[in-house]
N, C-alpha and C positions, 0 to 999 in steps of 0.2 A: 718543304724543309724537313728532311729526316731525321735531323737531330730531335725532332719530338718522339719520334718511336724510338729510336736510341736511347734517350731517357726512359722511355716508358719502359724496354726491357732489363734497362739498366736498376730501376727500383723494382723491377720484379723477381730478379736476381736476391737484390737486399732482403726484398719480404721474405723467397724461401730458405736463406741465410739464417733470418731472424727467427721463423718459425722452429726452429729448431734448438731455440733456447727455451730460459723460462724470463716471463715482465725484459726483452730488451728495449734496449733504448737506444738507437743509432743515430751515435754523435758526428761521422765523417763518411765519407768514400772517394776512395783516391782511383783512378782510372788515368792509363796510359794509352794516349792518342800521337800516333806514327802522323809523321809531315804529310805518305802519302794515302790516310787514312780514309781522304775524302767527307772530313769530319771538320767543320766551323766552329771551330774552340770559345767562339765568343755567342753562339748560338748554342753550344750545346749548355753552356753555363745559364745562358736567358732561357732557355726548354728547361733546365734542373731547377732553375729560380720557380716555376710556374707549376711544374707539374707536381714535383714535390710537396706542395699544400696538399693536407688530407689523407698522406699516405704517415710510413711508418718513418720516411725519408724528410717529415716535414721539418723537425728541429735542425739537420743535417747538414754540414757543410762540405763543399764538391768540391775535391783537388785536381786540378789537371797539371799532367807529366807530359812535355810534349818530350816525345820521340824523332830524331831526325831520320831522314834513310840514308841509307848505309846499304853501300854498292862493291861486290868484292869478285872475282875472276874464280869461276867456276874451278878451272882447272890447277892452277896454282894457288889460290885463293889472297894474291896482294887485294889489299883494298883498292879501291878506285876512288878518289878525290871527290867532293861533292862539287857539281859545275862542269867536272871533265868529260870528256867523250866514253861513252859507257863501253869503253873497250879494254883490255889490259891490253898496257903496252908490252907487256913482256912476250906474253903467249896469243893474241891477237884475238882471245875468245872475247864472246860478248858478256857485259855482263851481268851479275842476278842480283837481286835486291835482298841483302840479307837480313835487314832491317826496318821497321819506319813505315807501314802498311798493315799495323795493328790496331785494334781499339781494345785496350783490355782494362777488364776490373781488377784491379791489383789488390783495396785492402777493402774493409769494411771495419771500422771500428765504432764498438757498441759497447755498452753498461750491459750487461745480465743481472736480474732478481739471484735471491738465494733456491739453491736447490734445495 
């Protein structure tokens, strides 16, 4: 299961975020996970439940953004329908995936000490 090292780099992320304040306190983290991320949204939540004890991510609660894919025609760029035949009909190219095959850290929201 890789969502454990997904979280693992996902709070490692946080910590060198964090370090870079003074006393933070990391109260959230929002992360955007694409349909074809290859990422088990309800495993990566049960990995964040677990691993987060003991780090700076232990108070912290994990938002997940799914992303769907989104498929568009290289060459004239119409979208392609989710479910359709990955071809435009228009210009006969195949098509590319512009969407929806990311895992990203999008926020990190923390309390900072006084400087």
């Amino acid at each position: 299961m890789h969502e454990y090292s997904i979280v693992s780099a996902l709070v490692g992320q946080v910590e060198d975020a964090a370090r870079l304040h003074v006393d933070p306190s990391i109260l959230g983290v929002r992360v955007r996970v694409g349909e074809l991320a290859g990422v088990d949204t309800t495993l990566l939540r049960t990995a964040w439940e677990l691993f987060r004890e003991g780090t700076c991510c232990a108070q912290a609660g994990l938002e997940i953004v799914a992303e769907p894919a989104r498929w568009a025609c290289p060459g004239c760029g119409e979208a392609i329908a989710s479910g359709a035949v990955l071809r435009c009909p228009r210009c006969a190219l195949p098509a590319r995936l512009r969407e929806g095959d990311a895992l990203v850290l999008e926020r990190i929201e923390m309390e900072v000490g006084d400087v």
